[in-house]
C-alpha positions in Angstrom: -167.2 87.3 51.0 -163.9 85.2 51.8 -163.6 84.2 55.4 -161.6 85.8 58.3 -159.1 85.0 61.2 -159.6 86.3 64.5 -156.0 86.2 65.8 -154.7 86.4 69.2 -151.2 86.7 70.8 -150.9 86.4 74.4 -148.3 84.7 77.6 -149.6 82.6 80.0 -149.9 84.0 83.9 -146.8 82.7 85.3 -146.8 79.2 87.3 -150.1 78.3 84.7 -150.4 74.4 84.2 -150.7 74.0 80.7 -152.9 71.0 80.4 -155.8 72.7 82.5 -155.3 76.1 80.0 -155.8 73.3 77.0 -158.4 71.6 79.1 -160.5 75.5 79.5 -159.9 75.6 75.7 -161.0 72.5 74.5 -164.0 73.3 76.6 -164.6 77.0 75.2 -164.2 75.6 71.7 -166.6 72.5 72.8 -169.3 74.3 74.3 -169.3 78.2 72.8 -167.1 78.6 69.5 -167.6 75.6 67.9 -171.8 76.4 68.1 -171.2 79.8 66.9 -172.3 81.2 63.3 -169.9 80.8 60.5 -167.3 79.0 63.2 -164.7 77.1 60.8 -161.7 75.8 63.1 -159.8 77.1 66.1 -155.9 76.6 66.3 -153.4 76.7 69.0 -149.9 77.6 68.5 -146.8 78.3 70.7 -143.6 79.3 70.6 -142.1 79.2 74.5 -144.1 81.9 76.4 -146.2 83.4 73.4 -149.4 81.5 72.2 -151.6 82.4 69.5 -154.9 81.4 68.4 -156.2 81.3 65.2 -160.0 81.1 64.7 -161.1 80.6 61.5 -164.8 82.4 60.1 -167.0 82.1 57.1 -167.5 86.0 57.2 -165.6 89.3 58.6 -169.0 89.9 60.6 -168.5 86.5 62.4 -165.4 86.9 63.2 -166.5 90.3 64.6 -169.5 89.2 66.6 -167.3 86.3 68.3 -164.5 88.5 69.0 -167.0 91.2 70.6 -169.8 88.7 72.4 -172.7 90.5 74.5 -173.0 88.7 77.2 -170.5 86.9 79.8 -169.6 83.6 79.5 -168.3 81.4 81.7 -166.5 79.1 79.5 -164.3 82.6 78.2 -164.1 83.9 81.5 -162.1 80.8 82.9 -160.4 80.2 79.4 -159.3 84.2 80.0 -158.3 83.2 83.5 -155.2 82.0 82.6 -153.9 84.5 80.5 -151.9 87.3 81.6 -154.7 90.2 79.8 -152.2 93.1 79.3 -150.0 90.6 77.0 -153.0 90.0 74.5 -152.4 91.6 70.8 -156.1 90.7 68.8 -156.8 91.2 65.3 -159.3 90.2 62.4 -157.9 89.4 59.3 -160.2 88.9 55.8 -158.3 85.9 53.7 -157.3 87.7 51.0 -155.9 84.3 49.0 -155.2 81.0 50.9 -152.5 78.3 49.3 -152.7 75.1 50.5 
C-alpha cells in the first residue's frame, strides 16, 4: 500500500508567539508522532496567517489512527492551544505517485 499525508490547514490565535507554537511542535513531534506506527516525517509550512502540516505515513490506516487518537494527550492539547480550531481544514491523502 503507498503511504499517506495527513494534511492540515489552519491560522494561528491572534497575538500567538511563534517560536513557543514551534517549540509545542517540536515537542508533539518529539514525544508522540515521531513514536507512532508507520510515522515517516512531519512538515511545517506557512504562508503569512495560514500554516499547514504535512505528516507523512507508511499506510492510510496510520495516518487514520494518528489523525483520530483515543485518548488525550497533553503534548496535542497544548500544540492545539495555539491554533484558532474553527480555521482547521484536515485531510488524508494516499500518494498516488511521488516525483522527486
Amino acid at each position: 500500500m503507498p503511504n499517506a499525508i495527513y494534511y492540515v490547514s489552519y491560522k494561528l490565535k491572534k497575538g500567538v508567539s511563534v517560536p513557543e507554537f514551534l517549540e509545542a511542535s517540536k515537542a508533539l513531534n518529539d514525544g508522540y508522532m515521531s513514536k507512532e506506527r508507520g510515522y515517516i516525517s512531519w512538515k511545517q509550512l506557512n504562508n503569512g496567517d495560514e500554516w499547514v502540516d504535512l505528516a507523512t505515513f507508511e499506510t492510510l490506516e496510520d495516518a487514520k489512527r494518528v489523525s483520530n487518537p483515543t485518548e488525550p494527550n497533553e503534548l496535542a492539547q497544548k500544540f492545539y492551544s495555539f491554533i484558532n480550531l474553527p480555521s482547521c481544514k484536515a485531510r488524508i491523502y494516499s500518494i498516488e505517485r511521488s516525483y522527486e
